[in-house]
C-alpha positions in Angstrom: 124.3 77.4 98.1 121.9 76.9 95.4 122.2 77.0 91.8 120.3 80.8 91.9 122.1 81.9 95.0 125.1 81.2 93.0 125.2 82.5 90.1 123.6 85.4 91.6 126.9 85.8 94.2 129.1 85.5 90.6 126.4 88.2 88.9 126.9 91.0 91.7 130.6 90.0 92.0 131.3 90.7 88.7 129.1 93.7 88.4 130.8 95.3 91.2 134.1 94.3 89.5 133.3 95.5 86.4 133.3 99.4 85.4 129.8 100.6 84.2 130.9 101.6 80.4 132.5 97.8 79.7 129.5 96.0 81.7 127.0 95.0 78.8 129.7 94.4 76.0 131.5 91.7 78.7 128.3 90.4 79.7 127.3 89.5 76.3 130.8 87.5 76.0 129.7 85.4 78.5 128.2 82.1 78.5 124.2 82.8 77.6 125.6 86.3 76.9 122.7 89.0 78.1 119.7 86.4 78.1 121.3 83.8 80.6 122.0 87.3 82.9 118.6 88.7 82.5 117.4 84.9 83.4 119.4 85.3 86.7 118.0 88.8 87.4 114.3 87.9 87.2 114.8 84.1 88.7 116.7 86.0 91.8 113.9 88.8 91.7 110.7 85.6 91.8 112.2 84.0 94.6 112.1 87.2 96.5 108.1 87.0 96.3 107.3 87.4 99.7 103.0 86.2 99.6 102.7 87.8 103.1 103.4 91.4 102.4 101.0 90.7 98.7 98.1 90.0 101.5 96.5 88.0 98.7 96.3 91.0 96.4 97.2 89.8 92.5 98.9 91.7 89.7 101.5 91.5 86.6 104.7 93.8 86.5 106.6 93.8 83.1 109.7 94.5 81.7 111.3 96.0 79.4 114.7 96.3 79.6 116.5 98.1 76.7 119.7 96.4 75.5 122.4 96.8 72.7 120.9 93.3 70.9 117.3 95.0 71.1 114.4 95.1 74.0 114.2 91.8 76.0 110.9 91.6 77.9 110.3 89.6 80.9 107.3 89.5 83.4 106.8 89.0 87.0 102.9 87.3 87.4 101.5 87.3 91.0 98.4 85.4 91.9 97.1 82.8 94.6 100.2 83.8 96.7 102.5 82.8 94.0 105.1 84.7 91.5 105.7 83.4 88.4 108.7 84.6 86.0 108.3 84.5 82.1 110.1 85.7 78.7 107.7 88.4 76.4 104.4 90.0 77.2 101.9 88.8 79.7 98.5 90.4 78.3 97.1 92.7 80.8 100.1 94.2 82.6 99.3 96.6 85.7 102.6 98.1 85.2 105.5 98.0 83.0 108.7 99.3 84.0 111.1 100.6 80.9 115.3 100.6 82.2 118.1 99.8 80.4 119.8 96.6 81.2 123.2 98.2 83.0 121.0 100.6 85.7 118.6 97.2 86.0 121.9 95.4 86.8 122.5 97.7 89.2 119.3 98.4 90.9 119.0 94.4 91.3 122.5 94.3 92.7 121.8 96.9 95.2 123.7 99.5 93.5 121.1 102.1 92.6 117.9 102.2 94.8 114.3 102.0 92.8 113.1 105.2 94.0 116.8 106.8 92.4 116.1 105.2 89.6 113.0 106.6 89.1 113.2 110.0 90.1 116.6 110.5 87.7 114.6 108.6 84.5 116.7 105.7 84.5 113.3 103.6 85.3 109.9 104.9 83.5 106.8 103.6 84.5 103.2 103.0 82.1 99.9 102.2 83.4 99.3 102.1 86.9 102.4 103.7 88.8 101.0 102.7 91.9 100.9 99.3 91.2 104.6 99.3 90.5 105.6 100.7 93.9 104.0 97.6 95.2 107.2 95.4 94.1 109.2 97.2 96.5 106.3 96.2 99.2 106.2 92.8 97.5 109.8 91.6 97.1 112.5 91.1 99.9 
């Protein structure tokens, strides 16, 4: 098993261990704390990129993901058949996708569907929404 594939297994383990009020506050005592798990989330989420299903179309989804140390921002770039992960703002978003980081733990773990997410609030959406659908099209 790789290094991803790994600590991803350990990510949804624990998250499924853990109950949903403690989950940020023990994440953050971890090794890396919040940034190290956010790192896994988006790493897991790039190698995902499935450039068949894109059909060479190009595009930038980014994060915001609300947390108790402050916003951390991440982006997912896609171009040339390729998705590239990154910390902050990547100018020119199509989409970026507001959640807080316990229901983005969950909805990468499989534990809350995107559409749920979205239809409840816990995911909001600015610029074009249609665009953001795409990463479930996208994404394995």
């Amino acid at each position: 098993m790789s290094d991803l594939a790994t600590r991803f297994a350990e990510l949804v383990a624990f998250v499924d261990a853990t109950p949903k009020e403690d989950l940020e506050k023990l994440l953050a005592e971890r090794p890396g704390g919040v940034d190290a798990v956010l790192d896994t989330v988006y790493e897991k989420l790039a190698s995902t990129f499935n450039p068949a299903k894109a059909g060479g179309e190009k595009g930038t989804f980014q994060y915001e993901v609300t947390t108790a140390e402050g916003t951390k921002e991440y982006y997912l770039h896609v171009e040339n058949d390729t998705c590239v992960v990154g910390h902050g703002t990547r100018e020119g978003a199509d989409v970026v996708i507001g959640i807080k980081l316990v229901d983005m733990l969950h909805l990468a773990t499989g534990k809350l569907s995107g559409q749920k997410a979205f239809i409840t609030g816990k995911l909001k959406l600015r610029g074009n929404a249609f665009f953001g659908m795409k990463q479930g099209e996208w994404f394995d």
